[in-house]
N, C-alpha and C positions, 0 to 999 in steps of 0.2 A: 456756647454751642450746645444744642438741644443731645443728648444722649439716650440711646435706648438700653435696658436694665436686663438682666435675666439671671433672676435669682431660684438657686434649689433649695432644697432640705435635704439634709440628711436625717432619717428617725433610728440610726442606732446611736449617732451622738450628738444629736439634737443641735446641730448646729447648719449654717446655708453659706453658700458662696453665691458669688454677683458678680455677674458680667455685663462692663458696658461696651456701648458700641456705639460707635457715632453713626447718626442719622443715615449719614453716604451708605454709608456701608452695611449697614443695616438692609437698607436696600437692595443691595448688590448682595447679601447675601440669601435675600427672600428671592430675586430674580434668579439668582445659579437655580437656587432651589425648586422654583417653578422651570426652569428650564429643562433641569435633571428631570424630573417630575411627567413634561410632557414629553421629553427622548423616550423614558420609560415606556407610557403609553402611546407612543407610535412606533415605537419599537415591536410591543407585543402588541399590536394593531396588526402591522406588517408580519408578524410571525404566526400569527393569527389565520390571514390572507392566503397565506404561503401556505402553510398547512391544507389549507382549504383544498388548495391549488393540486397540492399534492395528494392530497386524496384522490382529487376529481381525476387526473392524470393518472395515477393507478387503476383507478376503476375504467377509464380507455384504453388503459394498457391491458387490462385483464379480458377489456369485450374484444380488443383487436386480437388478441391472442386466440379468445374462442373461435374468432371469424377466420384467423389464419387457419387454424387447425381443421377447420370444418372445410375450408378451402383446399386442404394440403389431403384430405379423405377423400372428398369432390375430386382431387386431380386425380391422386390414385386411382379410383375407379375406374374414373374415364379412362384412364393409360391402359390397364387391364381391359378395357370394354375394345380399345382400339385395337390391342393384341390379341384379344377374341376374335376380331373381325378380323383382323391381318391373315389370324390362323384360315379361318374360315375361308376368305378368298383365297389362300395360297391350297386349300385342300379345292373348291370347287373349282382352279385353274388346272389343279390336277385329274378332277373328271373331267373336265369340258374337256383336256388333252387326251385324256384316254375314248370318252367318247366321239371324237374326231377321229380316231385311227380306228374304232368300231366303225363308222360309218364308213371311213375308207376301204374299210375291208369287203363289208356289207356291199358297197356300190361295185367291188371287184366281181365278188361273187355274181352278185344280179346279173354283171356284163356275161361271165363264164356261165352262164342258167341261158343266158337270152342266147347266145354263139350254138350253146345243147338243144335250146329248142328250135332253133334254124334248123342243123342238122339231123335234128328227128322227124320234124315237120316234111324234111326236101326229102328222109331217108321214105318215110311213109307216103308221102306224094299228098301229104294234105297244102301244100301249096307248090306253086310251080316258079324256079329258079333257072336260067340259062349260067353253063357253067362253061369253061373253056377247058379240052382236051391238055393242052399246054400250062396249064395254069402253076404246076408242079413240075420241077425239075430237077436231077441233080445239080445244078449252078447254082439255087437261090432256097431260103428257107420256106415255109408256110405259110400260107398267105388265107385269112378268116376275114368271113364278111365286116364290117366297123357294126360296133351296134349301137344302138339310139342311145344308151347312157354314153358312150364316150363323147358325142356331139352334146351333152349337156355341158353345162359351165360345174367348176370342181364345187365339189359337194361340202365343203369347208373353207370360207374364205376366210383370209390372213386378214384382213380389214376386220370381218363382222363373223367369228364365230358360231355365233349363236343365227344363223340365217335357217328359221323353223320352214321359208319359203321351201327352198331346195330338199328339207329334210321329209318335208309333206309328200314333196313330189317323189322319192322315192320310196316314204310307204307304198302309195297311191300303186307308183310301178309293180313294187313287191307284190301288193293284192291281184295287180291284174297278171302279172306273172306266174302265181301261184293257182290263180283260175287256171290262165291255159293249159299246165302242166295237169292239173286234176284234168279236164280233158283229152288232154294225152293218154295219160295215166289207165283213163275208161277205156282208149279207145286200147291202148295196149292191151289192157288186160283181155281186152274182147280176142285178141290177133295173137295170143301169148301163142298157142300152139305152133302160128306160121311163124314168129318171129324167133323161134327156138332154133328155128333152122337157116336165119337168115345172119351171115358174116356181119359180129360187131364190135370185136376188142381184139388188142393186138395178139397179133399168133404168137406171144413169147412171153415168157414169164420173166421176173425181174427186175428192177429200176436202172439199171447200168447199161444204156442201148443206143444207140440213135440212126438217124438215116442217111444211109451213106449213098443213095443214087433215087432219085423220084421217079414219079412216073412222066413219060413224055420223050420229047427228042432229045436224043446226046449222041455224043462221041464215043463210039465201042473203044473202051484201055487195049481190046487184042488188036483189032483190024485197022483201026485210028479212019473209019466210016462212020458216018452219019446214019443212027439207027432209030428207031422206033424201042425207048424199053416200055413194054404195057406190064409193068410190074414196080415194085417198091423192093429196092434192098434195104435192111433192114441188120444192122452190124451190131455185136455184144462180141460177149466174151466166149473161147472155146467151150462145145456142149452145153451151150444152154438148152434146156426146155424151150423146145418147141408145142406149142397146144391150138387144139381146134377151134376158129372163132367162132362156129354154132354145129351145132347135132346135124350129123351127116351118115355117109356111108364111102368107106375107102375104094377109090373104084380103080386106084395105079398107085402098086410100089416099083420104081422101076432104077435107070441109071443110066446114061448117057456123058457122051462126053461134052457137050454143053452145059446142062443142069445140073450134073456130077449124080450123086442121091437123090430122088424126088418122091413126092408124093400126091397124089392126086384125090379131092375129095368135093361127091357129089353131095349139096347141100338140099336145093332143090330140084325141079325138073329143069329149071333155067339157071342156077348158080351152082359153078365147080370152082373150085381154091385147089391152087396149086404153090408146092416150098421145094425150093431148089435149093441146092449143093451143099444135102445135110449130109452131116458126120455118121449119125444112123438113122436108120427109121424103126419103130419098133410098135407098128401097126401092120396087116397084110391084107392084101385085097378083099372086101368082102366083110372087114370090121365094121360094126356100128358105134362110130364115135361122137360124144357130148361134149358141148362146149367148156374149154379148158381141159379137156382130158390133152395129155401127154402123146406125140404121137412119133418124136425123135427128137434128136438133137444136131445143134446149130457146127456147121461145119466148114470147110473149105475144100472141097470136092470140084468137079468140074473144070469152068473156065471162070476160076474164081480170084481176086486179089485179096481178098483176107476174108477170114471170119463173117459170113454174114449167112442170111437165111433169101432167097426171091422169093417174096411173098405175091402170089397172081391173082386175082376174080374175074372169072370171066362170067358175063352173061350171055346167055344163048349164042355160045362161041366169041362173042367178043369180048378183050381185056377191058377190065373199067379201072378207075381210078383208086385202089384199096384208101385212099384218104377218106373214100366220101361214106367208108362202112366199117371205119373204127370210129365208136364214141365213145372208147376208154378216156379216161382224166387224163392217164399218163402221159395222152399223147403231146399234152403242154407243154412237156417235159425235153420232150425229141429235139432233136438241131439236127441242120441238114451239114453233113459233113463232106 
């Protein structure tokens, strides 16, 4: 049988060993050997590969990472930019709210302006008004004409806000309301000396008041008859300030047992005011008095049930309605009691 040989040397003692190997096996040892050989090298092939792999994979690990983070800034913002706006619309809900109760107020006023210049227009006679003698009573409160802002629709709708329609329209009123008034205004000023003398704020001083019998038909408390009262009682507290509603001249300090204390004061040739059942009078016939001056106080004298003052106008002898020649603010204020 054929044998394969594999002889060394040794060169420190000059001598060799030999190894045989039969043919088989010989073979079988060259094939391990080319086997090991190629494991080897597909081993570090694959590790090779893999390496590759893993680089490439870090470095998309590294680009996802900057895209996160620049994603993760990007979101921040936005969230911040959202809470800017959040802020932002929770403050301008807060004007639009406040400017809603401006305009409400605004539109209050306008109606209280338009009601003043009805009464100043009808007081002056620059327009002509049918009014009922009855219109006022002790039974029932105060009754004012409606004015054209209340017949509008509200001036801030719960739907829509922001309605610039409505808001336009009551510039628009405002300007033409504020013309009429300067026309007023002119024609006042021109009429200031007659109007000094003409009955136009309540004969009393103080806020604590109201009206305890109107002008018109009632039931007399003494007689329990059906009477005519052509006056306004007019009720506060003991001794209030009584004062003059325009520059006059005292033309009766007197007393009786119906009006108890009275006073009588000629304004013009055709208006005299007369104040029953004061406590004192502290004017005397023959005084020249200015509107708001002091002229007694509030009493219960006469044929009286409590505390009050009869405030009278009479023109050219006949009672008028004193509602239609007060245009004190106050008089909003009054309740008919």
């Amino acid at each position: 049988m054929k044998k394969v040989s594999i002889v060394w040397f040794s060169r420190s003692k000059n001598t060799y060993k030999r190894v045989s190997f039969s043919t088989p096996k010989t073979y079988l040892i060259l094939f391990l050997h080319f086997l090991i050989y190629t494991g080897f090298i597909i081993l570090g092939g694959v590790s090779i590969y893999q390496q590759f792999k893993i680089s490439n994979s870090k470095k998309e690990i590294i680009s996802l990472s900057k895209k996160i983070d620049e994603l993760t800034t990007t979101l921040k913002k936005e969230q911040q930019r959202i809470y800017g706006l959040e802020q932002d619309l929770k403050h301008k809900i807060k004007k639009i709210s406040s400017l809603e109760q401006k305009l409400s107020s605004v539109q209050k006023e306008l109606t209280d302006m338009e009601e003043m210049e009805d009464k100043i227009k009808k007081f002056l006679g620059l327009e002509s008004e049918e009014t009922s003698s009855d219109k006022f009573s002790h039974q029932g409160g105060f009754e004012y004409n409606k004015s054209s802002i209340s017949k509008e629709p509200s001036l801030i709708d719960d739907k829509n806000i922001a309605d610039f329609r409505k808001i336009k329209n009551i510039v628009s009123y405002s300007k033409d309301l504020k013309e009429s008034f300067a026309q007023l205004v002119d024609y006042l000023e021109k009429r200031h000396k007659k109007l000094r003398h003409m009955p136009s704020i309540l004969p009393i001083k103080g806020d604590k008041f109201w009206i305890s019998c109107g002008f018109g038909w009632r039931t007399n408390p003494f007689t329990q008859q059906r009477e005519f009262h052509g006056a306004i009682d007019i009720a506060s507290a003991w001794k209030t300030p009584i004062v003059a509603p325009a520059d006059g001249v005292v033309i009766k300090v007197g007393k009786n047992k119906i009006l108890g204390n009275y006073v009588r004061i000629r304004h013009t040739p055709h208006i005299v005011t007369l104040y029953g059942h004061m406590y004192k009078a502290i004017v005397k016939k023959g005084d020249k008095v200015k509107r708001w001056d002091v002229i007694g106080y509030m009493g219960n004298t006469g044929h009286s049930t409590g505390t009050h003052v009869h405030y009278k106008i009479e023109v050219d002898g006949k009672p008028v309605n004193p509602i239609y020649y007060i245009y004190d603010r106050r008089l909003k204020s009054l309740a008919l009691r």
